[in-house]
C-alpha positions in Angstrom: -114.0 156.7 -91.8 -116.0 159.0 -94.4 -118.6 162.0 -92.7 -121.6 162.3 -94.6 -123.7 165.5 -94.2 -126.9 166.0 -95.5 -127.1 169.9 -96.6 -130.7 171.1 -97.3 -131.4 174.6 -98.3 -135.1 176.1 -96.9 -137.2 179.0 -97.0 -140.9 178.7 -95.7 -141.5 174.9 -96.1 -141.1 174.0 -92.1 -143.6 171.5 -92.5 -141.6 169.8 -95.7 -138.5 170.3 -93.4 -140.2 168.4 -90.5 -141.2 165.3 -92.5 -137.6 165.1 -94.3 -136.0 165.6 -90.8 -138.7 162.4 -89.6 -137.1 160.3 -92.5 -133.6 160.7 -91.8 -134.4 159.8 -88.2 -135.0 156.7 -89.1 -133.4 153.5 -87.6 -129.9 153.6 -90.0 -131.0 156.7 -91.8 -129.0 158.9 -89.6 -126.6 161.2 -91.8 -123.5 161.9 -89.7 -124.5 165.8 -90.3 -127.2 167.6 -91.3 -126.7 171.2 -92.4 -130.1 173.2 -92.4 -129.3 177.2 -94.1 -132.5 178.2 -93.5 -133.0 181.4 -96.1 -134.8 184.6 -94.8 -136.7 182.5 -92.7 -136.2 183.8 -88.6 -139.4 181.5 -87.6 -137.4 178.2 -88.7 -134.6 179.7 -86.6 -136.3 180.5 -83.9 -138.6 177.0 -84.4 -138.0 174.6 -81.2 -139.4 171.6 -83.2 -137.9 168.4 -81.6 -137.1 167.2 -85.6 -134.8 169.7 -85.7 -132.6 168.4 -82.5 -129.1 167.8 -83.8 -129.2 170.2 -87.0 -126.2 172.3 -87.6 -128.7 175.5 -88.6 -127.1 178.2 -90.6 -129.0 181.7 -91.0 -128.8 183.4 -94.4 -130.5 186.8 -95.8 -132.2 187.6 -98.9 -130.9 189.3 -101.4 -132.3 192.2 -103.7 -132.8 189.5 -106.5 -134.4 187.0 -104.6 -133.6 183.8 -102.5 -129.4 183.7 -102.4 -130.2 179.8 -103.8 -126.3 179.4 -104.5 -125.2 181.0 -101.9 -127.0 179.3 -99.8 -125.7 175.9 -101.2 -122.1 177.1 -101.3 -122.9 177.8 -97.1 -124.0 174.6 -96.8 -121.5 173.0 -98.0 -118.6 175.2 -95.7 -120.3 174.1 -92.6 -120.6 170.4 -93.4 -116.6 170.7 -94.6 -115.9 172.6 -91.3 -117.6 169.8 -89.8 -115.5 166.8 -90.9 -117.7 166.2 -93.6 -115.6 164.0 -96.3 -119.4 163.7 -98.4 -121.7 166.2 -99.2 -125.3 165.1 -99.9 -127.9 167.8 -101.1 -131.6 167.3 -100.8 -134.0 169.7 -101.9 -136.9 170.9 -98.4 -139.3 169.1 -100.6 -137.5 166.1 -101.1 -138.1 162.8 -98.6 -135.2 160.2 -98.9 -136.5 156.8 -99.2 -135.1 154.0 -97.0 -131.2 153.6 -97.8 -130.8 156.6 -99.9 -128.3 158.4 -98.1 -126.7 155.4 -97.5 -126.4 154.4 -100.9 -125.1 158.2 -102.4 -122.2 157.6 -99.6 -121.2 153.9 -100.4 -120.8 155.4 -104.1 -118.8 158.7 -103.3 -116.4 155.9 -101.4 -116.3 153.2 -104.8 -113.1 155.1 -106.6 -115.2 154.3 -109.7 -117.7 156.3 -108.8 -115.8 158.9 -106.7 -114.9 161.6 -109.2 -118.7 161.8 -110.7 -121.5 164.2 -109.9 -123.8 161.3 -107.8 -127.6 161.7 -108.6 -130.5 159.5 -107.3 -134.1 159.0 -109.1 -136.7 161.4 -107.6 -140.3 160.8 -107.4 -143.4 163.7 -107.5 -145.5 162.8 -105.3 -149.6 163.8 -105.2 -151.3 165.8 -102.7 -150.6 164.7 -99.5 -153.7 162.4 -98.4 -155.5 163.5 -94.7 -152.9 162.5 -92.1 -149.9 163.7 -94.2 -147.6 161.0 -96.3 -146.7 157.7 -94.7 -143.3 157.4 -94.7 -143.5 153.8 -95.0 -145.6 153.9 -98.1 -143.8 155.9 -100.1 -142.3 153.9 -102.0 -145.4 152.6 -103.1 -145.9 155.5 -105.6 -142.2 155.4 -106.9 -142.6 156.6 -110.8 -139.2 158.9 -111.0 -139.4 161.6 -113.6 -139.2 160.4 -117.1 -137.0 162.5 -118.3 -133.8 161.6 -116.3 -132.3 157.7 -116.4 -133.8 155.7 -113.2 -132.1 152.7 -112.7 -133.6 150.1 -110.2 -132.5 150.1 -107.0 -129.3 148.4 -106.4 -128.2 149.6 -110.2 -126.1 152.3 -110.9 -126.4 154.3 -115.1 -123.2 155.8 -116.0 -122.9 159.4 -117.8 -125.7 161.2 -119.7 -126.1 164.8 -120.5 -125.5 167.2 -117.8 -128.7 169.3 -118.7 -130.5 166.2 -117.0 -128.5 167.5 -113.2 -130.9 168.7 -111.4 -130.1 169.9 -107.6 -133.5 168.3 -105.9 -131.0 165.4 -105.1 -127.4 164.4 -105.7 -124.0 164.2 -104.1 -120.6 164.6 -104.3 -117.5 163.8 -102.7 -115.4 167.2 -100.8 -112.3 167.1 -103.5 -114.6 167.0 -105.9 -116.7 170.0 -104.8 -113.3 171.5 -104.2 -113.0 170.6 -108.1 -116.2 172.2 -109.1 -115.7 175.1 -107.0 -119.6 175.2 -105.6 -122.3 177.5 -107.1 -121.7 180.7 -108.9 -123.5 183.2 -106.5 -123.5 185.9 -109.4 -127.0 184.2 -110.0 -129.8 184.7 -107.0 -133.9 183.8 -107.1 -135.3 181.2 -108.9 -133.8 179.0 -112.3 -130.1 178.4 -113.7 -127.6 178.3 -111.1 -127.6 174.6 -111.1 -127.4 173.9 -115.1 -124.4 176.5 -114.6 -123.0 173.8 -111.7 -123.3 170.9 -114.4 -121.6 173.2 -117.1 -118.9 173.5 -115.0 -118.7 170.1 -114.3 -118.6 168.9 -117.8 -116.0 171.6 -118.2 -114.2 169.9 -115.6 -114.7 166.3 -116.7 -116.4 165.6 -114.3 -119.5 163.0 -115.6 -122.4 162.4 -114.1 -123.9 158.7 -112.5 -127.3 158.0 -111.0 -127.4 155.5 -108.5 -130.2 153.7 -108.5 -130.6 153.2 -104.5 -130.7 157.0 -103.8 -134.3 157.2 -104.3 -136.0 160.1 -103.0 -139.5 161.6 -103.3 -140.8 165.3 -103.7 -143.3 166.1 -101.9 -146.0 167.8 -103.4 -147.0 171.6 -103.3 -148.8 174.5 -105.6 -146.7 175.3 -108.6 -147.3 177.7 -111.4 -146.6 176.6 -115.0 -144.2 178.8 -116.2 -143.6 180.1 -113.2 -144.9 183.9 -113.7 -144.4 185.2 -110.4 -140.6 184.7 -110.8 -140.2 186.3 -114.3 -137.5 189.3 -113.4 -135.7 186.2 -111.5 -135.6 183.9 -114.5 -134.8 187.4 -116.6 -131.6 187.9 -115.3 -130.5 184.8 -114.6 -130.9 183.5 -117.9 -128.9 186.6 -119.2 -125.9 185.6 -116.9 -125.9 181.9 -118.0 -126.0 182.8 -121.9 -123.6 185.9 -121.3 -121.7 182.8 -119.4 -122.0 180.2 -122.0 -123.3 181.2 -125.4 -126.9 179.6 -125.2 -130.1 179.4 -123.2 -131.4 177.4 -120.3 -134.4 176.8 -118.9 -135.7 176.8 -122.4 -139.0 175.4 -121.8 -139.8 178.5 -119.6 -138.8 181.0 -122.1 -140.8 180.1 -125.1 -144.0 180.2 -122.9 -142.5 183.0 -121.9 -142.4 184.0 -125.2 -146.2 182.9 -126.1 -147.6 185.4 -123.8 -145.8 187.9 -124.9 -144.0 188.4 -121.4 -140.6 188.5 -122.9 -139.0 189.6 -126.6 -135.3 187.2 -127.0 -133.1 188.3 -129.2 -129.0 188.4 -129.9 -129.2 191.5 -127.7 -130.5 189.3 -125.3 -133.6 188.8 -122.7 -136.1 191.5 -122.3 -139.5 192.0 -120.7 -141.5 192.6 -123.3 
């Protein structure tokens, strides 16, 4: 019978954590595993929250270049196989899986149609939490998954689509084919990339994507900057390994603002602060 481990990847968001943690508690939500590498972040390791009863916790540095972001996931997804995990489900610390989600990313990784595909489930941004925190049973009240991405009904399943739309907030994948993939290249660290690069490589690999319908999960709100100034050296370099990598640019939105404010100067020499 199939392990399924729930990896999440955290640095500072304890209370994000703890309300994910509430929602796989739930009657039939259990995963089999759940994988916490917390990042830098010695309070969360030290924490004696009763959520986190049962979590395999991982400890993982910093690096010069920021958080270790694939590294982290690559970790992740060694304890869970270490484990007996046959499934490997990875949710974002902001992300809160709605009723059946984690159930639903493991019936697909075990439907051999389905098996061999990057697995990615609808994902909701949610508002500011109201007084009291989110109610967990009213989440779904406020399900509007991001446009951008296909977001079949529940119970539906959308073959294929372009792997820019992978994002890593939520998706899964079965162990042979992470095996496939290889995991995240850790020659990116800090913020942006690293997870275009995983769908590069597996559309390299022929390895296509589906979003199952049922996996719904729901982001849970928090101060963001737009673009996201504060990690420009981050984006910098990673941006110069993905194009060095593969011959154009991601996170293209974020450059041109970039660009607009005269932060950065892109050229065929590359990505330079300006």
């Amino acid at each position: 019978m199939s392990r399924t481990a729930v990896i999440t990847i955290v640095h500072g968001r304890r209370g994000h954590l703890l309300l994910q943690r509430r929602a796989l508690g739930r009657e039939g939500e259990q995963p089999d595993l759940h994988v916490v590498v917390a990042m830098d972040d010695e309070d969360l390791v030290r924490s004696t929250a009763p959520e986190l009863e049962g979590v395999h916790l991982v400890s993982l540095p910093t690096t010069d270049h920021g958080l270790p972001l694939a590294r982290a996931r690559n970790l992740g997804a060694a304890t869970a196989r270490a484990l007996g995990a046959d499934v490997l489900v990875f949710l974002d610390v902001d992300c809160v899986p709605g009723p059946g989600a984690v159930a639903a990313y493991a019936q697909a990784a075990a439907d051999p149609e389905l098996a061999d595909r990057l697995l990615c489930g609808p994902v909701t941004y949610l508002p500011p939490a109201p007084d009291g925190g989110y109610d967990l049973d009213r989440l779904a009240d406020a399900d509007a998954p991001h446009p951008a991405r296909p977001a079949p009904l529940p119970g539906e399943v959308s073959l294929g689509g372009a792997h820019e739309l992978f994002w890593s907030l939520s998706f899964a994948l079965t162990v042979p084919t992470w095996r496939r993939l290889g995991g995240f290249s850790e020659e990116y660290a800090g913020y942006g990339g690293e997870d275009t690069d995983f769908a590069y490589r597996a559309r390299d690999a022929d390895v296509e994507l589906a979003w199952i319908g049922s996996a719904r999960a729901y982001h849970q709100h928090h101060p963001v900057s737009s673009p996201p100034v504060e990690h420009l050296d981050e984006i910098i370099r990673n941006a110069t390994i993905f194009h060095r990598r593969w011959g154009t640019w991601p996170m293209t939105g974020w450059l041109e603002r970039f660009e607009e404010l005269g932060l950065v100067v892109r050229s065929e020499a590359g990505l330079f602060r300006a």
